[in-house]
C-alpha positions in Angstrom: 15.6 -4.2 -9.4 14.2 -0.9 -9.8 14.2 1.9 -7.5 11.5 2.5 -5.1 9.8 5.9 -4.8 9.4 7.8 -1.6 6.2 8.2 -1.1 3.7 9.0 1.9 0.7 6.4 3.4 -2.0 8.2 1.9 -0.4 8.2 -1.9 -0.2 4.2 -0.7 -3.5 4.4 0.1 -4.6 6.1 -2.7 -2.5 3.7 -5.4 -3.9 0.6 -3.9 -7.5 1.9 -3.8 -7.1 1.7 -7.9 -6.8 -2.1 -8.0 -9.4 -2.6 -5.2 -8.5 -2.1 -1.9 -11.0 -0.7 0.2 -10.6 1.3 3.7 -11.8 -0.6 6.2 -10.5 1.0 9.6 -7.5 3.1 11.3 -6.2 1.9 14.4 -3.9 4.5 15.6 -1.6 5.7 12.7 -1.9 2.2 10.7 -4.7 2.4 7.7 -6.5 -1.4 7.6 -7.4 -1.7 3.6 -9.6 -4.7 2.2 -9.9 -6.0 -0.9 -13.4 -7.8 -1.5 -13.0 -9.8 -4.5 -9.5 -12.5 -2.4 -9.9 -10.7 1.4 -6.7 -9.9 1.1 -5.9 -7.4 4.1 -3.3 -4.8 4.4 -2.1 -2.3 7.4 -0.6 0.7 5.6 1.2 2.8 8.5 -0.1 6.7 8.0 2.9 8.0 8.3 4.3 10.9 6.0 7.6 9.0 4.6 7.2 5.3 4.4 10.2 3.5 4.9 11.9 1.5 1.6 11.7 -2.1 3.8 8.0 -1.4 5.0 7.1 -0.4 1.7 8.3 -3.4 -0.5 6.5 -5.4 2.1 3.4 -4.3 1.3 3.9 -4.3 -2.5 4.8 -8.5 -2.2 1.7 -8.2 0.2 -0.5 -7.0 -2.2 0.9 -9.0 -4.9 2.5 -6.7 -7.2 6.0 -5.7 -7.9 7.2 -2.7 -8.0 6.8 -1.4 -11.5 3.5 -2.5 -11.4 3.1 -0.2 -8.5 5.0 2.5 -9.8 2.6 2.3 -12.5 -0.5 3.1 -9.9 1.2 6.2 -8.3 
């Protein structure tokens, strides 16, 4: 399994924008993205170091793996 970057919620934000997640809201320090196309939803906590079990979530949430989303960074 390959290793997962550290990376921050806005660079989450930022990769899952490219394969059409859309802000939606913030509530507090969690970032709400949509995606039109399935209405897939995702909270993305804004939070400067994501942690490696929160993150993986919301790659399986968003229906990648993790090269795939190593590829978006």
């Amino acid at each position: 399994m390959p290793k997962l970057p550290t990376v921050s919620g806005q660079e989450v934000v930022k990769a899952l924008s490219k394969i059409g997640f859309k802000f939606r809201r913030q509530v507090g320090s969690h970032v709400i993205l949509k995606r039109q196309m399935d209405g897939k939803r995702l909270s993305i906590p804004n939070h400067r170091e994501i942690p490696k079990g929160t993150l993986r979530a919301i790659i399986r949430q968003a229906g990648l793996t993790v090269d795939e989303f190593v590829a978006l960074l």
